[in-house]
N, C-alpha and C positions, 0 to 999 in steps of 0.2 A: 803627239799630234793626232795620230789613228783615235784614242782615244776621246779628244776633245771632241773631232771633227765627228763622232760616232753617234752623237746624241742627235733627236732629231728636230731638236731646237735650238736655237743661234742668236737670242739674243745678245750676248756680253760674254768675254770671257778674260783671263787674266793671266800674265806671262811676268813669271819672277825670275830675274837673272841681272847682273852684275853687267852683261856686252851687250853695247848700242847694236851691232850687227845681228845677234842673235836675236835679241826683242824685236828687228825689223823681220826678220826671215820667218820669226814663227808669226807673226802678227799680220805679216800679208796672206799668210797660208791656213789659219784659222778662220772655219767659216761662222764668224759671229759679228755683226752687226755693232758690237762696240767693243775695242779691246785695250785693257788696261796693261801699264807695263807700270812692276812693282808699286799697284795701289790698286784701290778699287770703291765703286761706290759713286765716284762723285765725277761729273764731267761737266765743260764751260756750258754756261747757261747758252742755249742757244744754239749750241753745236750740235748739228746734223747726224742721225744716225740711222741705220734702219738696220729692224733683223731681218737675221737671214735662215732657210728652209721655212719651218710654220713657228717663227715668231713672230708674227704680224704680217703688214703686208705696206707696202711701199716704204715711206720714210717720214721721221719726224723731224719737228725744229727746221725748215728748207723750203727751197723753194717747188722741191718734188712734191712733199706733201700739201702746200696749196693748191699746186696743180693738177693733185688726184679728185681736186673736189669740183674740177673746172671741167666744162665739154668746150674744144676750140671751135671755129665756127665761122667763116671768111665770106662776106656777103659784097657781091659785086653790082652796083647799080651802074647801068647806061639811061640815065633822064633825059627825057626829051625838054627840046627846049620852046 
């Protein structure tokens, strides 16, 4: 885990083991932005990821990454009549 987490980049990383429990525990504790359990490579078309430290910066495939390209903006009129 010290290993993995040591790099200072975070896009993807990969957990091979035989136990549902252990591929969760290392897989929440691994700082990478997409995490493969016994495979690699390939992920649902569409399925949300973002790296993490300086792999990029917010998130792909979601609705975060639309919303990084938006300014919000809440415009109040009182018209007379």
């Amino acid at each position: 885990m010290a290993r993995g987490n040591h790099a200072f980049l975070g896009l993807t990383a990969n957990v091979a083991t035989s136990e549902l429990g252990r591929a969760l525990r290392l897989a929440r504790r691994l700082q990478a932005g997409y995490v493969w359990v016994n495979g690699r490579g390939q992920r649902p078309f569409g399925a949300p990821f973002g790296g993490h430290k300086q792999s990029g910066l917010g998130e792909e495939n979601s609705l975060g990454e639309l919303l990084s390209y938006t300014q919000t903006k809440n415009l109040s009129l009182g018209l007379a009549k």
